[in-house]
N, C-alpha and C positions, 0 to 999 in steps of 0.2 A: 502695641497696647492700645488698649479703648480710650479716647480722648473724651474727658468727662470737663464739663465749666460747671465751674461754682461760682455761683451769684445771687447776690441780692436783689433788693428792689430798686423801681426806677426813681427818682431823683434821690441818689444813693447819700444817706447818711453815716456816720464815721460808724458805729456800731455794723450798716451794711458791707463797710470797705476791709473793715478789720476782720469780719467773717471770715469774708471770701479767700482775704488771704492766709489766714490760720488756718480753716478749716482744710484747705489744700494742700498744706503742708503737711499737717498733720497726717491728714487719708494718703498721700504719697509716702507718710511712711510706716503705717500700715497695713496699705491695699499696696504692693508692689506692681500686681501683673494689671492694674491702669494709673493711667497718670490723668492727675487731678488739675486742674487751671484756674487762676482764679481771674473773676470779668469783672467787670461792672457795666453800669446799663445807661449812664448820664456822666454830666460832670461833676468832680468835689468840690465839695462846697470849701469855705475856708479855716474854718477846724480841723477838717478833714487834710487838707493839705497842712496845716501846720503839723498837726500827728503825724503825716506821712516823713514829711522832712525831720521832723526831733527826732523821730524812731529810727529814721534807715531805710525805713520800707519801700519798696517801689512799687508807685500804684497799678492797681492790675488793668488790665487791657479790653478796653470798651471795645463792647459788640452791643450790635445793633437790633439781631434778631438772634435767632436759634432755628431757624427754617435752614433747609436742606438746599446746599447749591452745588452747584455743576459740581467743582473741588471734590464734594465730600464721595459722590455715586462715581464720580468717573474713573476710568483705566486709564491710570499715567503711567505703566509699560506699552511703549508708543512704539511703534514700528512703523517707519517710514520709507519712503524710497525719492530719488531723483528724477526729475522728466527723462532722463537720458538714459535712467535703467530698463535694462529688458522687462518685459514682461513677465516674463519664465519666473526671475527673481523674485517678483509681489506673488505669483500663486504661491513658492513656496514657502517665502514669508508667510501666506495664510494658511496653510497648511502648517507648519511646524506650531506657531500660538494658536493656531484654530479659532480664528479672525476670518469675517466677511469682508472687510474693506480697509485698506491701507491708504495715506494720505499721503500724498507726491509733492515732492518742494521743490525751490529750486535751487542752485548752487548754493545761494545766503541762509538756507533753509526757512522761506517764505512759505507757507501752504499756497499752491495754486492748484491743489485740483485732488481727487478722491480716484482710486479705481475699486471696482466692487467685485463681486462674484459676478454680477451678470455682467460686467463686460468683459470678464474670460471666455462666461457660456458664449455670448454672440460672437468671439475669435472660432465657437468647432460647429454654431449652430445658423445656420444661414439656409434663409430659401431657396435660395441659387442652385442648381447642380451643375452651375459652374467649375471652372478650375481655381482655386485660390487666389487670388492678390492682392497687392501692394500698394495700389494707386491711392487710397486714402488713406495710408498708413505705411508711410513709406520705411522700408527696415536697413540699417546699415549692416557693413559686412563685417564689421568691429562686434557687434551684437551677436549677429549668428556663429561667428566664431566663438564668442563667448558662452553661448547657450548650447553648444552642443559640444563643447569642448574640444574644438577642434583645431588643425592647425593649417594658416595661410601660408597656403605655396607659392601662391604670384597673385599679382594686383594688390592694389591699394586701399585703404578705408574709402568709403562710400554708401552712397544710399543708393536704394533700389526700388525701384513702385511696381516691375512689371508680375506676371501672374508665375505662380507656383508648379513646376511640374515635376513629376514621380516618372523615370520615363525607364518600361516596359516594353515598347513599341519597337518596331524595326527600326533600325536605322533609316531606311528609305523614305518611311514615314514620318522621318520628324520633324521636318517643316513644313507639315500641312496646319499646324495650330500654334506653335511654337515664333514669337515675335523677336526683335531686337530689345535686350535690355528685361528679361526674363530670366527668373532663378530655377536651376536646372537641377535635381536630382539623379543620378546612376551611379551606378552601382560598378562592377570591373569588368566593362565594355571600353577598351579601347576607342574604338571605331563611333562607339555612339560619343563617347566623350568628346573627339574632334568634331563630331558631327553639330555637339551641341555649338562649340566655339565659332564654328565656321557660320552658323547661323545667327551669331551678335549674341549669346545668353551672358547677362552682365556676372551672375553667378553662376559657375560651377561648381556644385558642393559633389565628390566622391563618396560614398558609405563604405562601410565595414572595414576601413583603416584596408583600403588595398591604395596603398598608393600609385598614382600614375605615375608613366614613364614620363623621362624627361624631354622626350620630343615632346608630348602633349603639354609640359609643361610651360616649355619655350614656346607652344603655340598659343597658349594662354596668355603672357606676357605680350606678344605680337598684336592678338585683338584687344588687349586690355581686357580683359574677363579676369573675375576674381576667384581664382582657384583653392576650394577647402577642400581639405582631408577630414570624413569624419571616422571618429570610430560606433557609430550608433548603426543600424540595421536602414534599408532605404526608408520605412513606413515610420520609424523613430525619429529618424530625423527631418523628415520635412514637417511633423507634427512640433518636432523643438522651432524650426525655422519661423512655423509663424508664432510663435512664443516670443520670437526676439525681435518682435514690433518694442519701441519703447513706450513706458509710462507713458507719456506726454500725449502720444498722438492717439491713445485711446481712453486717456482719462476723464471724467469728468468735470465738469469747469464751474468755479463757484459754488463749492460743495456747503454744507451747513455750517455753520459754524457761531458757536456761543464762546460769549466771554466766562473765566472760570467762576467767578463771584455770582453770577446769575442764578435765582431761584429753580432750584430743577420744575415748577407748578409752572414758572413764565415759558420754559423751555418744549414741555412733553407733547402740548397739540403740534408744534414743528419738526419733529423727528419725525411723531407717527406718519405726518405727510412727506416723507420722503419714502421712496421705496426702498435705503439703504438701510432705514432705520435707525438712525444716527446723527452725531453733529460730533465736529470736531470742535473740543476747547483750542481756544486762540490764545497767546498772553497781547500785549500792546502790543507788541513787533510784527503780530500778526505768525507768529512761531505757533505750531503744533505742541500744545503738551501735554494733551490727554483725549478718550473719546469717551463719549456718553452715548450707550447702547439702550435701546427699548427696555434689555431687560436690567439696565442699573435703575432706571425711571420707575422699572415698575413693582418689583419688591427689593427697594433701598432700606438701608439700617437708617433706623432715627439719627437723630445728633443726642446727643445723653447730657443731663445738667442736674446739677444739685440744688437745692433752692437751700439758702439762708435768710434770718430777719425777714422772710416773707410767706404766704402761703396764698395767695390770693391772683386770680387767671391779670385782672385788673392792675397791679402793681409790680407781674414780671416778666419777664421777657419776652418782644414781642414771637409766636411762636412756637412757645410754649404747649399750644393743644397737640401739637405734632409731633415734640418731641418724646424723647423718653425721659423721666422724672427718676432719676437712681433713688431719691434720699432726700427728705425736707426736714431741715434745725431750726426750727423759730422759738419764741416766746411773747407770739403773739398768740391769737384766736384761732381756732381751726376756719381757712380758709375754702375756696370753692376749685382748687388744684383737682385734679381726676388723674388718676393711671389709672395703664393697662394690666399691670400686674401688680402685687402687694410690693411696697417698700416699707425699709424702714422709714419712720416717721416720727417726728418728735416734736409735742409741744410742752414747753414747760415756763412754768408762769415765774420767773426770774427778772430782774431790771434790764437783760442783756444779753442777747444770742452771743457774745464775747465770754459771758461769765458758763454759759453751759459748753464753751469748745476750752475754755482754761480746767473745766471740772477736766474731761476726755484726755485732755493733755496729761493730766496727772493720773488718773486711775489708768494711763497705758504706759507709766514710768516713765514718762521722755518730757523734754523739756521744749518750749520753743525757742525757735531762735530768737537771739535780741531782740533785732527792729521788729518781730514778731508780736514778742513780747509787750512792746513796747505802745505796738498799735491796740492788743488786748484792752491794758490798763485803760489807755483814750477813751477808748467804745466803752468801756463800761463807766467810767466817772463819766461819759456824755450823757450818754443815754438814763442813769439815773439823777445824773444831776448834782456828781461830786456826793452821791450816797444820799440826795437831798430827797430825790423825789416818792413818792408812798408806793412805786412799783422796784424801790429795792428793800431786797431781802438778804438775811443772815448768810448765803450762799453768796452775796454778789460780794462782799463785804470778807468774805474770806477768799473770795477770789483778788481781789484786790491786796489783801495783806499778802498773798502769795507771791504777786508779779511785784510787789513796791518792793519784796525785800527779796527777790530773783534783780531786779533791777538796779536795786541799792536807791530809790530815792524814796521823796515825801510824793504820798500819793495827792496828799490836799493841794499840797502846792503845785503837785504837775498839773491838778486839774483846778485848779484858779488861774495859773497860768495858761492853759489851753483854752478856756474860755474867754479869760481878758485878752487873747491875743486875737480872738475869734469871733469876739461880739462887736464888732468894729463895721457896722454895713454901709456909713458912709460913702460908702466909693460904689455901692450898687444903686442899678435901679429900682423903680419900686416894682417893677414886673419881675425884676430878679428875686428879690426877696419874698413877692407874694406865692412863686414857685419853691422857693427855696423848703426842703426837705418835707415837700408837698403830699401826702397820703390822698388817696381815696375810697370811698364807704357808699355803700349802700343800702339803702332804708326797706324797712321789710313793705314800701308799697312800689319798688324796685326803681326809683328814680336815685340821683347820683348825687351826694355834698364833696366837697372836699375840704381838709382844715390842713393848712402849714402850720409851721412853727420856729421863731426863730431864739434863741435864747442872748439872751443881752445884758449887757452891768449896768445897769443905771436906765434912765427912761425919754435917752434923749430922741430914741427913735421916733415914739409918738409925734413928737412934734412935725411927722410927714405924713401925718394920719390920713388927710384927707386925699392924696395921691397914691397912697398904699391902697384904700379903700377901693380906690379908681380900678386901682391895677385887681384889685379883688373882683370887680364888676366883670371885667374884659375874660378872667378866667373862665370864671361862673356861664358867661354868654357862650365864649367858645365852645366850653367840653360842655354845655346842654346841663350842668349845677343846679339844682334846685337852691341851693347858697353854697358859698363858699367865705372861709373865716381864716384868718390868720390870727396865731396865739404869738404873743410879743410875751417872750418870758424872762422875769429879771431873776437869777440865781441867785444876787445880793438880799434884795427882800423877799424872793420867795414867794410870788405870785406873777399871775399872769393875765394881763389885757387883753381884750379878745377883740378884734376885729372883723366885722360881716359885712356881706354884700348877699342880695340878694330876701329868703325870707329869714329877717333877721329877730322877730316876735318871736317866731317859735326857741330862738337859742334864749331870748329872755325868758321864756315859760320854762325854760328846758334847767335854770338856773335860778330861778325863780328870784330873778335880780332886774332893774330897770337898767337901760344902756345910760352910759351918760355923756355925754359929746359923740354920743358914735360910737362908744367904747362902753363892755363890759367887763368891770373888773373884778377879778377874782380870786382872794388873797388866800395862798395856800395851794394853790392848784399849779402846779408843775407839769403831770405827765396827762398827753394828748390820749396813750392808749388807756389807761385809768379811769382820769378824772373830766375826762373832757368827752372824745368821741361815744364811749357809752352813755350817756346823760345826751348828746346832739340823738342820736341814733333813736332811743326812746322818742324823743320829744316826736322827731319826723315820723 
């Protein structure tokens, strides 16, 4: 099935956490034939982890990016071989999966080394009109037994370097070229078979299954020559013979190799420069467990994501231009997101990307699970603000009365108490809190603000105004801000301080209020998407 992540935005707020995980459940159980996952893109904040822990939930599982790596393009049906395996074995390994290149381990299954198509070609393709051999690729008689499936009539396992021969000749003539420690081919000559022994041939291989007589056998044994029996043809079998060089001594050494998590964009100029075309994935152990071919690099399947609580390239995932975009659910703005082809897409102007996947839940008769449920309820009293704020509506409000009496409690009181358990930022820094559930916006002369927002009972925060501000400045400089403002919002009174750094005139023109210690206050103003960033946005 197609692996699809649902996710929100980055510095994920409880309305973004509670999406990803509903909405996933949900589409898993109406989209069968793919499975749905849900991410997130940062850490949660502490609301967010309170809902997560009261509900049951378990929070979903940060990713970094949505770009394409090794894992996702590569072939992890892996066929491998031993330094110690014949050769004969890798061709037909590449043959049967119809593979160029096999990767050779060693007993502990370590990759040490690759063999390819061209170092089969250069086993039949040589400038030499030499006679075949050994000497740099020395073959044992365990091998060639194995490779032609033959059977040892005398002598011992061993190796062998000397040269190859087919022998046609007279008898009389066959120690004109013929040396000590040479693998000997014929066929059912008698006479030539002693002949070969008496001149030291470390192998004697027989063809067409005629076996020799047991003088020539016993005279085998006498010189130590390693006597096979084949059943292949004479020109078959000295062709299998040099097939049963092993792996090792004609592999290549230090072959490519990426780790699986790497970008396939970090990876593709280092394959194309290998003439294999290739890289083998490693894990830590330095274990083989996939390969990445020229053509997984070059027409790979996207990675697939659903966007929730966001629609903006700026606030999701890093990645994002590469991937495929199945499905966007917000209730925010229509954003500057681009696909390849038509999705569905959904904006609807509600308090709560929670309260349009509680609608879905219902109009497809199913219910969510509890801790599901229960993260819903959160995200939407968050996000509007316990019903306070001017971006909820008659829909959010019956969403709510849905999940409180699915859930059996008081919604007011879950969500006074999810706030007074959560407005507590004493134990942060002021750098944490000035990120803390951080948005960014863009001004139609295309330079960048950003406005956090933290919600709080009472107004003891201010009294760190002046180090918050600090931590506002440091923002602002870093990510290149034209300003940046932090909204300190109290749910008890119902208004919210505003905090700037940078050009902070214009949020006073923009509000048409004077700051006062640094601070603009502005009674009634709850929500950032509402009543705050549209009126910044104007002004800039």
């Amino acid at each position: 099935m197609a692996h699809v992540y649902v996710t929100g935005h980055k510095n994920p707020d409880t309305d973004t956490i509670a999406s990803a995980i509903a909405y996933a459940e949900l589409k898993n159980l109406v989209d069968p034939d793919n499975f749905y996952a849900p991410a997130r893109l940062g850490e949660t904040n502490g609301q967010t982890d309170w809902a997560l822990e009261k509900s049951g939930a378990r929070s979903p599982k940060r990713i970094k990016h949505i770009k394409l790596r090794v894992k996702d393009v590569m072939s992890k049906e892996l066929t491998t071989a031993r330094t110690g395996d014949p050769l004969r074995n890798v061709g037909i390994g590449m043959a049967q999966k119809n593979i160029s290149q096999i990767p050779i381990v060693d007993d502990g299954g370590t990759l040490v080394g690759l063999v390819t198509e061209r170092n089969l070609a250069r086993m039949y393709i040589r400038e030499s009109r030499e006679a075949s051999g050994f000497a740099e690729t020395p073959v044992s008689v365990k091998s060639i037994v194995e490779v032609i499936e033959g059977e040892l009539l005398a002598g011992e396992e061993k190796k062998v370097d000397g040269k190859l021969w087919v022998i046609s000749m007279s008898v009389d003539s066959m120690g004109q070229s013929m040396e000590t420690g040479d693998i000997v081919v014929i066929g059912d000559r008698t006479e030539g078979q002693k002949r070969a022994i008496e001149l030291g041939a470390g192998v004697l291989v027989v063809t067409n299954g005629c076996r020799p007589d047991e003088e020539t056998v016993e005279l085998a044994r006498e010189h130590g020559t390693s006597l096979i029996l084949s059943p292949l043809d004479s020109y078959v079998t000295s062709r299998m013979i040099q097939l049963s060089v092993s792996c090792g001594e004609v592999m290549e050494e230090d072959p490519l190799t990426v780790g699986p998590d790497e970008l396939i964009t970090d990876i593709t100029d280092r394959v194309m420069e290998v003439h294999y075309r290739a890289a083998i994935a490693v894990d830590e152990n330095s274990l083989p467990i996939g390969v990445a071919t020229r053509t997984n690099l070059l027409t790979p399947e996207p990675r697939r994501v659903l966007l929730v609580d966001h629609a903006e390239i700026g606030q999701s995932v890093d990645g994002v231009e590469e991937a495929q975009v199945v499905e966007i659910l917000d209730h925010h703005h229509v954003g500057d997101i681009q696909t390849r082809t038509p999705i569905s897409a959904t904006f609807d102007p509600v308090g709560s990307t929670a309260t349009l996947i509680t609608e879905r839940y219902r109009a497809a008769g199913l219910r969510p699970e509890r801790p599901t449920a229960g993260m819903l309820l959160a995200a939407i009293l968050s996000d509007t603000v316990i019903l306070n704020s001017p971006t909820s509506t008659d829909r959010d409000e019956e969403a709510v009365r849905y999940l409180e009496e699915y859930l059996g409690l008081d919604a007011r009181e879950f969500g006074m108490e999810m706030f007074e358990a959560s407005s507590d930022v004493s134990g942060l820094s002021a750098e944490e809190i000035a990120g803390r559930d951080a948005k960014e916006y863009e001004t139609s002369s295309g330079a960048k603000m950003c406005i956090a927002q933290v919600e709080t009972v009472g107004s003891s925060l201010l009294e760190r105004k002046e180090e918050l501000v600090e931590a506002l400045e440091d923002v602002r400089q870093k990510n290149g801000y034209l300003s940046a403002a932090l909204m300190v919002t109290d749910i008890i009174k119902q208004g919210t301080d505003l905090l700037c750094a940078g050009e902070c005139s214009q949020m006073e023109r923009a509000f048409d209020t004077r700051a006062k210690n640094g601070t603009i206050n502005l009674p009634g103003v709850m929500s950032r998407k509402k009543q705050v960033a549209p009126k910044l946005l104007a002004a800039f």
